[in-house]
C-alpha positions in Angstrom: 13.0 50.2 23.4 11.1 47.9 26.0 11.8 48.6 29.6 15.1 46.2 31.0 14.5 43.8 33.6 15.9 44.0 37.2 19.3 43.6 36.0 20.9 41.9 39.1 17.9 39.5 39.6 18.3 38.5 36.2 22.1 37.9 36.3 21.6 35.4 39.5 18.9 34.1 37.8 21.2 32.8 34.8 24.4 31.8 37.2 21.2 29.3 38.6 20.6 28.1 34.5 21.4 24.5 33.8 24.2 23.5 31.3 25.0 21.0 29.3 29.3 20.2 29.4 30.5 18.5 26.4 33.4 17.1 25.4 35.4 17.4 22.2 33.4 15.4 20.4 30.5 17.5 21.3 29.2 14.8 23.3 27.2 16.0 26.8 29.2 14.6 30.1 27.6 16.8 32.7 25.1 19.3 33.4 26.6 21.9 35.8 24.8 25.8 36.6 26.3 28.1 34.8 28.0 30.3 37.1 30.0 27.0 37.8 30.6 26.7 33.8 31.9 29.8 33.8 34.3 29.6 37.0 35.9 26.6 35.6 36.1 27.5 32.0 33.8 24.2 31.4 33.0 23.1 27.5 29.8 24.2 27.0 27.7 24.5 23.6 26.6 28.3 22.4 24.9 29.9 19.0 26.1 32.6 17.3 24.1 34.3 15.1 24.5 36.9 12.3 21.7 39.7 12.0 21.7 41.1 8.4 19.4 43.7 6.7 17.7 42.9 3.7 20.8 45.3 2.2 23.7 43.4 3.5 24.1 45.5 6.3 25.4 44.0 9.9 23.8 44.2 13.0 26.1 45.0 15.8 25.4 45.5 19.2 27.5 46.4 22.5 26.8 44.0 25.3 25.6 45.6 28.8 28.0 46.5 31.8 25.8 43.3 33.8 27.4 40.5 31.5 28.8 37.9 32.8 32.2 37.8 30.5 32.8 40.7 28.2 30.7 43.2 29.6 30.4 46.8 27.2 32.1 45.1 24.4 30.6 44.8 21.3 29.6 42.0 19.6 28.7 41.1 15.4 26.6 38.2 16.8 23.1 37.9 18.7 23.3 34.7 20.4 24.5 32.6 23.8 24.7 29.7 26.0 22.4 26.6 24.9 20.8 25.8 28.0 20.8 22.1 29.2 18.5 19.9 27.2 18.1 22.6 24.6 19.2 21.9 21.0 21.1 24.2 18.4 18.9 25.4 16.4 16.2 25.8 19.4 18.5 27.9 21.3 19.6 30.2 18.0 15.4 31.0 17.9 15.6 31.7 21.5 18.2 33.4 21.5 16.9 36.0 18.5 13.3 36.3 20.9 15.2 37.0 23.8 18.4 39.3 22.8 16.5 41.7 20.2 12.9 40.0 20.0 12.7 38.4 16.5 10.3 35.8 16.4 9.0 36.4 12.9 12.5 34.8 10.7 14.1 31.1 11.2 18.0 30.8 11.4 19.5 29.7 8.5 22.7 27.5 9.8 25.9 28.8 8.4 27.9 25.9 9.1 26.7 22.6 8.0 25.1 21.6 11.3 29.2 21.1 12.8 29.6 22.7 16.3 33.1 24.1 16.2 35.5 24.3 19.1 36.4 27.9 20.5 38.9 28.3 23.4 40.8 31.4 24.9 41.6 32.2 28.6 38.0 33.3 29.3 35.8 30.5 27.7 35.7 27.2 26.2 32.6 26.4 24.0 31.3 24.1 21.0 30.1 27.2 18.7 27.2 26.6 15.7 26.9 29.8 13.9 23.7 31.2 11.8 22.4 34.0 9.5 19.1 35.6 9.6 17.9 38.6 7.0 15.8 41.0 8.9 15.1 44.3 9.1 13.9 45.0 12.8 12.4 46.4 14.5 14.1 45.1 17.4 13.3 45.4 21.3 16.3 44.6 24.1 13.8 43.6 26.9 16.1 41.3 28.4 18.9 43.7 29.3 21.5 42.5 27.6 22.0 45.1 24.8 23.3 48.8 25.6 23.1 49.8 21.6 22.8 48.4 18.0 22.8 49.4 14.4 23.7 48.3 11.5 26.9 48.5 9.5 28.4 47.7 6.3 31.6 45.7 5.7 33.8 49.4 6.1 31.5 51.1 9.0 32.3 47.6 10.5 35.9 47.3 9.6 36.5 50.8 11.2 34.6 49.6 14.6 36.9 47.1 14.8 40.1 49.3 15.1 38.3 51.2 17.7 36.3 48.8 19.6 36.5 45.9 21.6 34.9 42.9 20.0 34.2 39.2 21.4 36.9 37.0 20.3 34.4 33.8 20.2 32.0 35.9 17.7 35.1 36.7 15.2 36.7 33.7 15.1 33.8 31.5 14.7 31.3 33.8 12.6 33.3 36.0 10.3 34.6 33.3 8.3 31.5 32.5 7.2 29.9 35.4 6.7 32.7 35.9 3.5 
């Protein structure tokens, strides 16, 4: 695994990032930082995307203590915040180079190109979720990943009895995964 970055440098360094607010429509109506999207639970767009071994298996990962929402759970989805400017489908490959550094496989879209609206008490967001078959290897560089492996559909069924998962991740991306 590649060396993290200086872990509170990089978390101010993303409360600075640009973002894009939508509305409902998932139309943009104001770029704010993000530490301000965050603080006022702002409508934002993010990618989710499913990491899946040539065998079916799932790629899950749990999240680093320096996150800022959810930190140590796990998650079934690499994936973020689209930054302002930034489209879908650019953010889902940036995403996969950043989080676990695949830069080799393109992200198939799993839901018809429809951002779909997720809202609970921490975050309101305009989701588009994706699939991508790879094997690994994969480097965390950035940080953000504690641990990862792959499951199958029980190994991941018993994780989530046991585990804290992201809400945003299982709502939006399990249904689609089938």
């Amino acid at each position: 695994m590649d060396p993290a970055p200086d872990l509170p440098t990089a978390s101010a360094a993303a409360a600075r990032e640009l973002v894009d607010i939508v509305d409902e429509d998932d139309r943009v109506v104001d770029v704010v930082p993000r530490a301000r999207m965050r603080a006022e639970r702002l409508l934002h767009r993010s990618v989710f995307i499913a990491v899946v071994h040539p065998d079916g298996r799932l790629l899950v990962h749990q999240r680093s203590a320096h996150k800022d929402i959810w930190p140590g759970w796990w998650d079934l989805a690499v994936g973020g915040v689209v930054g302002s400017g930034e489209g879908y489908d650019e953010a889902a490959r940036r995403e996969l180079a950043e989080e676990v550094g695949v830069v080799d496989a393109a992200p198939e879209p799993l839901d018809d190109g429809t951002a779909r609206r997720y809202v609970d008490t921490e975050v309101a967001l305009m989701g588009r979720c994706y699939r991508v078959v790879h094997p690994g290897p994969f480097h965390f560089a950035d940080g953000e990943v504690v641990q990862a492996r792959f499951v199958d559909r029980d190994e991941l069924a018993h994780l989530l009895t046991t585990e804290r998962f992201l809400p945003d991740s299982l709502t939006l991306l399990v249904p689609l995964l089938g």
